[in-house]
MIGU-788738 format. One line per 8 residues: number of its first residue (from 1); their letters; for each residue x negated, y negated, z negated of N, C-alpha, C. Coordinates in steps of 0.1 Angstrom, whole numbers. Atoms other than C-alpha are relative to their C-alpha. Example, Ala and Ser with C-alpha at 12.3 -4.5 7.8 and 13.67 -1.06 7.14 Angstrom:
BEGIN
1	as	-9 12 0 -123 45 -78 -9 -12 0  9 11 0 -137 11 -71 8 -11 -8
***
This chain:
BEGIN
1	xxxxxxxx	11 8 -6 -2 111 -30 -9 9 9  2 -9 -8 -18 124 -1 -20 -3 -5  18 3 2 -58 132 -2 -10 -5 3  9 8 -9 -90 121 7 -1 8 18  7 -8 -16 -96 123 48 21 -2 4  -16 2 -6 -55 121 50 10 -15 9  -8 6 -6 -36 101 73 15 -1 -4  -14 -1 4 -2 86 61 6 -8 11
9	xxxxxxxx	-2 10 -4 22 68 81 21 0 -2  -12 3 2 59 51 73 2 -4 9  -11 0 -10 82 53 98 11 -11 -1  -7 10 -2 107 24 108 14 6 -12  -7 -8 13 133 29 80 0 3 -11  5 -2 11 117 36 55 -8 -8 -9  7 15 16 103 13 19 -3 13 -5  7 -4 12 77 26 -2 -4 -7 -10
17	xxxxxxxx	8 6 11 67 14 -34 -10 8 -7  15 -13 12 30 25 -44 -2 -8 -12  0 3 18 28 24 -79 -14 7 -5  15 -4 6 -9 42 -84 -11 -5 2  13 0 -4 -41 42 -88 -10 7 5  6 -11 -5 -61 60 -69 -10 -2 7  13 4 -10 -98 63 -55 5 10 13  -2 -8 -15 -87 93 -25 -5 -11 9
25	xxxxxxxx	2 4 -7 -99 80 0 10 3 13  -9 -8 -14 -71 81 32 -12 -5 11  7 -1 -12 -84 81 66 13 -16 5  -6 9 -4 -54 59 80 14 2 -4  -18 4 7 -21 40 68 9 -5 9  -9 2 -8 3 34 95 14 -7 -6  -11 6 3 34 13 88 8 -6 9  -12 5 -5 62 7 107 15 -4 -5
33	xxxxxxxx	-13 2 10 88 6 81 -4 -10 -11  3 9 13 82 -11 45 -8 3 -10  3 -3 12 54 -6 21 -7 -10 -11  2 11 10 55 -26 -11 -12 5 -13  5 -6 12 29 -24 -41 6 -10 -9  -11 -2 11 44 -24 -71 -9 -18 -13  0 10 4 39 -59 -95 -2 -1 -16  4 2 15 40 -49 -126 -9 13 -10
41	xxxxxxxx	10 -11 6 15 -18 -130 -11 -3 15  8 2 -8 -17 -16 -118 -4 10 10  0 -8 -11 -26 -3 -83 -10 -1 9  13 2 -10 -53 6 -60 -1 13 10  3 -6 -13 -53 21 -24 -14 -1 11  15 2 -6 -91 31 -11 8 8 16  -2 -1 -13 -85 36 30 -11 -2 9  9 3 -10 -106 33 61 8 -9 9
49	xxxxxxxx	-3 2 -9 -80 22 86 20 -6 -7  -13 0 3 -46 0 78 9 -6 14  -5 3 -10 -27 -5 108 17 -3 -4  -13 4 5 10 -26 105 7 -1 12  -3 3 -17 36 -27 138 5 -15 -4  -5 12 0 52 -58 145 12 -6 -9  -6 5 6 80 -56 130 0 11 -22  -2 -8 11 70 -35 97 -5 -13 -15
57	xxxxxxxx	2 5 8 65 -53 61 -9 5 -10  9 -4 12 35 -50 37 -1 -14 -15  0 9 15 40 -70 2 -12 3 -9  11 1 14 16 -75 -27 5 -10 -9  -7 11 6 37 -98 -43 6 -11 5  -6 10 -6 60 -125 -36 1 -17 -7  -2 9 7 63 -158 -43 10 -4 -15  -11 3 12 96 -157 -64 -5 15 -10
65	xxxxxxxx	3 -10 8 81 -121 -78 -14 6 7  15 -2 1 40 -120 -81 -4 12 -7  9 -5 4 19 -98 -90 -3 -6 -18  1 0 17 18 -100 -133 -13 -2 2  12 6 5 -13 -118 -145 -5 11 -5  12 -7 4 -28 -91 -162 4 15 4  2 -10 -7 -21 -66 -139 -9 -1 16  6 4 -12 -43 -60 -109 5 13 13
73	xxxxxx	-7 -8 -12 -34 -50 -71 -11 -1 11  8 0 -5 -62 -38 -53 5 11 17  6 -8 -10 -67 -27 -17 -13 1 5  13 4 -7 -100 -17 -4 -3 10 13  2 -5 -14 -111 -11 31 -14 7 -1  19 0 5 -142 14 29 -5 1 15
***
């Protein structure tokens, strides 16, 4: 997991599944490729800046596979 003040970004091609929790603070999350949070543990990405391209995919749960009741999936924009 990258640090606070850090810039990540997924490249076309590429699926991630974040599975933590974490206060770090990134600077910015770029996505062009696939990043899924994870459904059945709990998870939290603190950020300033989330930018997605047109054709990239960001999940938090899906209809046929939610997000678990007593788990929680937080993003927060600071």
């Amino acid at each position: 997991m990258p640090g606070d003040g850090q810039d990540v970004y997924i490249p076309r091609g590429i699926s991630v599944v974040y599975d933590k929790v974490s206060d770090e603070r990134l600077d910015t999350v770029g996505v062009d490729g696939e990043l899924h949070f994870a459904v059945a543990t709990d998870t939290k990405l603190v950020l300033d800046t989330l930018v997605t391209g047109a054709d990239s995919v960001l999940t938090i749960g899906t209809e046929d596979n939610p997000v678990r009741k007593d788990v929680s999936a937080e993003i927060i924009i600071h």
